[in-house]
Each structure stands twice: as C-alpha cells, then as structure tokens.
C-alpha positions in Angstrom: 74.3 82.7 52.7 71.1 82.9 50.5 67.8 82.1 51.5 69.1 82.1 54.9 67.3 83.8 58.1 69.2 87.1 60.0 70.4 86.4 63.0 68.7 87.5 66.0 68.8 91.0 67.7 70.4 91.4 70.4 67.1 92.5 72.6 66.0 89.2 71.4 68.4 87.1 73.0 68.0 89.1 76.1 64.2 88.7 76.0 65.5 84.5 76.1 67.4 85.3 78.8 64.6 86.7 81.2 62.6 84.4 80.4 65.3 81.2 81.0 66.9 82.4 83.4 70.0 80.1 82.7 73.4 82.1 82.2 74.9 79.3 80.4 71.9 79.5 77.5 72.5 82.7 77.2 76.0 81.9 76.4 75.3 79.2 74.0 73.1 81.7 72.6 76.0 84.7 72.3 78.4 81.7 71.0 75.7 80.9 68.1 75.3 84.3 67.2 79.5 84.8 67.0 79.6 82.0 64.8 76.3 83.2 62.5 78.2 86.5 62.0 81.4 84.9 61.0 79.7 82.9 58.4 80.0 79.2 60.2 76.4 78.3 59.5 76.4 75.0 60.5 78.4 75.6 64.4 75.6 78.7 64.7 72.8 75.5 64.3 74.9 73.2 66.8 75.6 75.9 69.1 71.8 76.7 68.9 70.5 73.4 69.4 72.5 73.0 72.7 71.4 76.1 74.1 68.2 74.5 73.5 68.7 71.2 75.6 70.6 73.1 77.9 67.5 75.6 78.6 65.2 72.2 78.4 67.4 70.8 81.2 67.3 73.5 83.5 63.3 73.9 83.2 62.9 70.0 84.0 65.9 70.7 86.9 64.0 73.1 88.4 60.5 71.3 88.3 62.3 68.1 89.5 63.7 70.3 92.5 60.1 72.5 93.2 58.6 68.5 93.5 60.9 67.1 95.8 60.3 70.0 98.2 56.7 70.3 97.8 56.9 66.1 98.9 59.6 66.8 101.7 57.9 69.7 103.1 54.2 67.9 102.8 55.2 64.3 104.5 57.5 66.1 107.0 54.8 68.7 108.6 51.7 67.5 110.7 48.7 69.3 109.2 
C-alpha cells in the first residue's frame, strides 16, 4: 500500500454526513472505509465513487423538488 493516502477519520465522514444529509452516502462512505482497512484498494475507490454520485443525486433530487414547489405554489396562489 505505498504511496497510498490514509483513510479518512471517522469525524471526517461524519462532517460528510451533516453536510449531505443522505444516510445512504454515508453508508457507501462506511462500506469504502471497511474495504480501505482490509486492503481492497480498488472496491474502497468504487465504493467511493458511488457514494459520490449517490450524494450528487440527492443534491440535484432535492433542487429538482424545491423548484417544482416554488412553481406549484407561485402559479397556484393569486398575488
């Protein structure tokens, strides 16, 4: 495992977690570490890259959903 970087702390990933706030990233995330510490290298990177798109998703989820309320709620009431 030379020239390869630590995994992360623990107050780290939680730090990911406030700041997500997706449970399921924060799995991934767990699942990435668990595999970093038991020397699989290369499932720690995949696990880590789909706790990535996983956190993308539920940013763009939760824009998408913060929109179509903003529309609903502006067309629907008389001003």
């Amino acid at each position: 495992m030379a020239g390869s970087s630590p995994p992360p702390a623990y107050s780290d990933l939680k730090r990911g977690l406030e700041k997500s706030g997706s449970v399921s990233f924060f799995l991934f995330l767990l699942q990435a570490l668990n595999s970093y510490t038991q020397g699989d290298i290369e499932g720690s990177k995949r696990l880590g890259h789909t706790a990535l798109l996983v956190a993308i998703a539920s940013i763009l989820i939760g824009i998408l959903m913060i929109a179509i309320l903003c529309i609903v709620h502006y067309t629907t009431h008389t001003i």
